[in-house]
C-alpha positions in Angstrom: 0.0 0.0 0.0 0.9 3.5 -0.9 -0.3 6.8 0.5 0.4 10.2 0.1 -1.0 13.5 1.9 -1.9 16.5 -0.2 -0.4 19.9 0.2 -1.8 22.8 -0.9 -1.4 22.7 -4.3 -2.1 19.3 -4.9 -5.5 20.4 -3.6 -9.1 22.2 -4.0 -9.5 20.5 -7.1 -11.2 17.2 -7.8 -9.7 14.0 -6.7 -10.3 12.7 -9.9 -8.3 15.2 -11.8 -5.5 14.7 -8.9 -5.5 11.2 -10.0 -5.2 11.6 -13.7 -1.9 14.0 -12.9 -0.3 11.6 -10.3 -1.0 8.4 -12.2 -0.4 9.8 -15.5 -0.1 6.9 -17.3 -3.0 5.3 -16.0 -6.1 5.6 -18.1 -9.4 7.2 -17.5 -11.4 3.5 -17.0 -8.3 2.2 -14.7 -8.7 4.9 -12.1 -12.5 4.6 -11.7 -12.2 1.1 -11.7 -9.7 0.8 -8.7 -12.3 3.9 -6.8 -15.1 1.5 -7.3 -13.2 -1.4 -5.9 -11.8 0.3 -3.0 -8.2 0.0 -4.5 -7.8 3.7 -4.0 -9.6 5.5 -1.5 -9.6 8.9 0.1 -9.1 9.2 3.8 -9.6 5.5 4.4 -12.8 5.8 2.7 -14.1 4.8 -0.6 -14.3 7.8 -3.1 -15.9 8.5 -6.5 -13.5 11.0 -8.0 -15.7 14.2 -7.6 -14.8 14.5 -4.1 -13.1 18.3 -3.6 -9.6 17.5 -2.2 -8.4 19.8 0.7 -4.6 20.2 2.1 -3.9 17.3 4.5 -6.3 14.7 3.1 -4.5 11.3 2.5 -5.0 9.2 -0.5 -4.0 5.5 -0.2 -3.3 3.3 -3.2 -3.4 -0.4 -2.4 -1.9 -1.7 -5.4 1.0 -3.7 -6.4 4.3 -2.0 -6.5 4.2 -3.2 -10.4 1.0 -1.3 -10.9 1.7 1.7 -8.7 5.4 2.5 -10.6 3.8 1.3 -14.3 0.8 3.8 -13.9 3.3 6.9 -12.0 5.2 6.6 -15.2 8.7 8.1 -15.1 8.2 11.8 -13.8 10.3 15.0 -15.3 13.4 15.3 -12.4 13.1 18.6 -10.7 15.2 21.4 -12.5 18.7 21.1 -10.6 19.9 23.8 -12.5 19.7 26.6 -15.1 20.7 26.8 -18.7 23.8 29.6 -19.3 21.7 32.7 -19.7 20.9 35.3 -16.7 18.0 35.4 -14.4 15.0 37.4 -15.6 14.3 40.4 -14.1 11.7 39.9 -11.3 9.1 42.6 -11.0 6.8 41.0 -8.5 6.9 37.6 -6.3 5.0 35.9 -3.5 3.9 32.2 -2.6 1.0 32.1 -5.0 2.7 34.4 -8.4 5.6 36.1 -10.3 5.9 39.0 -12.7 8.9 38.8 -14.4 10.4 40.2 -17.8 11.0 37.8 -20.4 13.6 38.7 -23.1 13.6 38.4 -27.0 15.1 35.3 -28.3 13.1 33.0 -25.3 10.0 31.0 -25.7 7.6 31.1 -23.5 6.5 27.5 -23.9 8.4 24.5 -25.2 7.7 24.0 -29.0 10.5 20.7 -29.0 11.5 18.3 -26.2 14.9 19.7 -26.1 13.7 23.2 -26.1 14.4 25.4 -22.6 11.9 28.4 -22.3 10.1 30.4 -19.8 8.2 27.4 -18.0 11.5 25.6 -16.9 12.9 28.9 -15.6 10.2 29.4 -13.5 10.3 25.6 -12.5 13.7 26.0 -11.8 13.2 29.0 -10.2 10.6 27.4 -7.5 12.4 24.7 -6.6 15.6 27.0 -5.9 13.6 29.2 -3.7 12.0 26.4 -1.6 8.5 27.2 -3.5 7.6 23.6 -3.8 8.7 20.7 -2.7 9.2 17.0 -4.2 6.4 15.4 -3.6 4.5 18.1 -5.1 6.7 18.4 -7.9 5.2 15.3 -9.3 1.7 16.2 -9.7 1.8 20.4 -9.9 3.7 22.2 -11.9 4.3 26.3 -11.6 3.5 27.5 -15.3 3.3 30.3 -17.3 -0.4 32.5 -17.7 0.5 34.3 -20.7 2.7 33.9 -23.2 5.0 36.1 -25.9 6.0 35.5 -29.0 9.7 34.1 -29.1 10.8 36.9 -30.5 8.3 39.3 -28.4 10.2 41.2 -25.2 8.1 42.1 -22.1 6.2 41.6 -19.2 5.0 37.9 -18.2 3.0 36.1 -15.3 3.3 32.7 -13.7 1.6 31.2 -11.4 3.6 29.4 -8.3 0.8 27.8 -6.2 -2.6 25.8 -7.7 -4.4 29.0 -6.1 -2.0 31.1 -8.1 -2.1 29.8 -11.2 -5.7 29.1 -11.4 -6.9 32.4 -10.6 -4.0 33.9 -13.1 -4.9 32.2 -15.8 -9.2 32.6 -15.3 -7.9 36.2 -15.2 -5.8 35.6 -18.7 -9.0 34.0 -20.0 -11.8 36.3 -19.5 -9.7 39.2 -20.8 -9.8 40.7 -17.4 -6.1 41.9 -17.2 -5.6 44.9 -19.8 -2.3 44.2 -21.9 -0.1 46.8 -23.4 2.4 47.2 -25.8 5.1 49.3 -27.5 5.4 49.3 -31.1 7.8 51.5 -32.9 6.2 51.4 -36.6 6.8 52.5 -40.2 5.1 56.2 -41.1 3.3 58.5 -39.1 0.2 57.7 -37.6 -1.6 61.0 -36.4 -4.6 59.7 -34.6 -5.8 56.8 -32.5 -6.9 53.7 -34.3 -9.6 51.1 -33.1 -9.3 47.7 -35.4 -11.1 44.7 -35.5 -10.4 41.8 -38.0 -10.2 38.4 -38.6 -7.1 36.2 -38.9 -6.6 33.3 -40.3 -3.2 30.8 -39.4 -1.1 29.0 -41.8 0.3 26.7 -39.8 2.4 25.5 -42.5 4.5 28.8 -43.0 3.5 29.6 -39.5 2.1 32.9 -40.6 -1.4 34.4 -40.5 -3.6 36.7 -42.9 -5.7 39.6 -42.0 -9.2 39.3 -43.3 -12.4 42.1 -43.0 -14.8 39.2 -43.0 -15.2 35.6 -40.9 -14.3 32.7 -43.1 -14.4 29.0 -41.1 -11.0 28.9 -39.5 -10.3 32.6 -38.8 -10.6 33.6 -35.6 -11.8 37.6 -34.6 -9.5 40.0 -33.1 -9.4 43.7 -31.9 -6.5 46.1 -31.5 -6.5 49.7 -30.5 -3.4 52.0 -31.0 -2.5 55.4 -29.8 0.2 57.3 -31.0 2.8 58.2 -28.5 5.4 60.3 -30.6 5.4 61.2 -33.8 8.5 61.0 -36.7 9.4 61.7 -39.6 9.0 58.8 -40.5 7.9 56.1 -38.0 5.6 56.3 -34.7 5.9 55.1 -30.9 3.0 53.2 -30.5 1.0 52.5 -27.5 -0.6 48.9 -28.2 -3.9 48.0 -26.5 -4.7 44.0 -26.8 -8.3 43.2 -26.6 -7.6 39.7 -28.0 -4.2 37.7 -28.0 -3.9 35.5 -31.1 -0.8 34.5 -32.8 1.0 37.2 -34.2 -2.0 39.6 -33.6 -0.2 43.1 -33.1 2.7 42.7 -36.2 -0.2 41.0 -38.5 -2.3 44.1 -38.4 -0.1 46.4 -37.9 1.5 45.1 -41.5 -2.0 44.8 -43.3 -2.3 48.6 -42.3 0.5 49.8 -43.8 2.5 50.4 -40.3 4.9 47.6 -39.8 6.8 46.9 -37.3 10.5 47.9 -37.0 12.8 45.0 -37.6 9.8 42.8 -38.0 11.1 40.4 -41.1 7.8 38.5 -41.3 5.1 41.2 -41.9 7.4 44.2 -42.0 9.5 45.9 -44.9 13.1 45.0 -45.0 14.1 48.2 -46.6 12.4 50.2 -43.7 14.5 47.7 -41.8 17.6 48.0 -43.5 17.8 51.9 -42.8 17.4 51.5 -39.3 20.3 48.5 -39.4 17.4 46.5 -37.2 16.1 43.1 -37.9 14.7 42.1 -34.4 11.2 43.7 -34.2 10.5 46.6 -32.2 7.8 45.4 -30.1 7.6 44.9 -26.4 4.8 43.7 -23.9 5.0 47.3 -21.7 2.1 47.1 -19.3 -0.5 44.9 -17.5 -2.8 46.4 -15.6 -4.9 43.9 -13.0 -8.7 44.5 -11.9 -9.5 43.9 -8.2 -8.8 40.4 -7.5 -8.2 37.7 -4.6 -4.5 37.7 -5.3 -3.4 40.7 -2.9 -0.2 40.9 -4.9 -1.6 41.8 -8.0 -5.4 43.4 -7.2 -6.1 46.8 -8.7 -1.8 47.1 -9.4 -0.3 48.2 -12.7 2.9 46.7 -13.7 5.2 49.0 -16.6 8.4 48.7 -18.2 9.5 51.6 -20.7 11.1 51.0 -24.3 14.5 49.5 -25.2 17.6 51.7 -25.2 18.5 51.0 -28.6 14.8 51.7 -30.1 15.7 54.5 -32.4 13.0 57.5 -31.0 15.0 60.3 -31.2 
């Protein structure tokens, strides 16, 4: 027999959905099975799955140490280290969240196995501050709550406890937390622009195209820009992001005739040229949190200004 007791974040969610995490190998029909037989049980008692776990609740697995290890699987190892590239900057921490800066060239989120981004930073950076523990480790993972292009510098969340994370990304979700950007941009733009489109992904060419009219597969999106200096011949934007699809912000910004600085994708390589830039000038600058039940966030703003080598001047 095997038995385990829940910390925090393994808990206030369904045991059910605790189960599928810490047997991850098992299958949907094996772990009601062994509930309705008693094999695993909650508190000594039988359970159905749709019990709400709370910290400190055991759950016992009375299996065959063949079983148990087959259906654990072989876990990730905890992050014992960090690849050669410097900390990011910390804006905000607590037990339940970060706000950090991510940095162009960094994913957010593995695309590849072998790929080190975002996620397994803040992993890492848990474990090294004594924000989770082992046992815990194997069934919760600290994660990202919005992501950034790869290529996309600027402010990002994560959340460190279940409670964190959960209430960070419903946040994400329901487009509660306003999202700025800075966009240095070809031409002058005079006055404030409110857009709303459709794009459509090519996943192929991983590239998307700006439509004026739903077609199945496009997705809706609205932008608003405000001009922040003026040029001769390029603007400082200020990006608001109603929406957050893929390559939302240099997409439109290109079908409009305003591309992005160094953007090779959907800018103008001449524009680029001049300026001796080729890694877009766009940066996630500000999120700005509604009243919430994470005290370090609620009602805050959270604002970074532009790179030093933007040419503004």
């Amino acid at each position: 027999m095997y038995e385990i007791s829940l910390t925090a974040n393994q808990s206030n969610q369904r045991l059910d959905k605790f189960l599928r995490k810490y047997l991850k190998n098992a299958p949907d029909s094996f772990i009601y099975r062994m509930l309705r037989k008693k094999n695993i049980t909650l508190n000594g008692y039988k359970a159905i799955g749709n019990e709400k776990t709370v910290a400190g609740d055991t759950v016992q697995f009375f299996l065959s140490e063949e079983t148990y290890l087959k259906m654990r699987g072989e876990t990730e190892p905890i992050p014992d280290g960090a690849p050669d590239f410097p900390d990011l900057p910390i804006l905000y921490e607590d037990g339940d969240l970060m706000v950090f800066i991510k940095p162009q060239g960094l994913l957010s989120q593995k695309a590849e196995k072998d790929d080190y981004s975002v996620n397994e930073w803040v992993c890492y950076h848990a474990v090294e501050q004594g924000l989770i523990s082992s046992s815990e480790f194997e069934s919760f993972r600290p994660s990202v709550c919005n992501r950034l292009d790869r290529n996309t510098a600027g402010i990002m969340t994560a959340g460190l406890s279940l409670r964190g994370l959960q209430t960070l990304s419903n946040l994400f979700h329901d487009h509660r937390v306003e999202k700025y950007y800075y966009a240095l941009v070809r031409g002058q733009v005079q006055d404030p622009i409110d857009f709303k489109c459709f794009l459509k992904k090519d996943s192929y060419i991983n590239k998307v195209s700006v439509l004026t009219e739903s077609v199945p597969g496009a997705r809706e999106v609205h932008t608003g820009f405000t001009p922040v200096k003026v040029m001769k011949d390029r603007t400082l934007l200020l990006v608001r992001l109603y929406t957050g699809r893929t390559h939302q912000i240099r997409s439109v910004l290109g079908y409009l005739k305003h591309p992005i600085l160094g953007d090779t994708k959907y800018g103008d390589n001449k524009f680029n040229l001049k300026y001796n830039i080729y890694s877009q000038c766009l940066i996630a600058c500000m999120l700005k949190f509604p009243v919430c039940g994470l005290r370090g966030v609620s009602g805050k703003t959270f604002e970074i200004g532009i790179p030093k080598d933007w040419p503004v001047l």
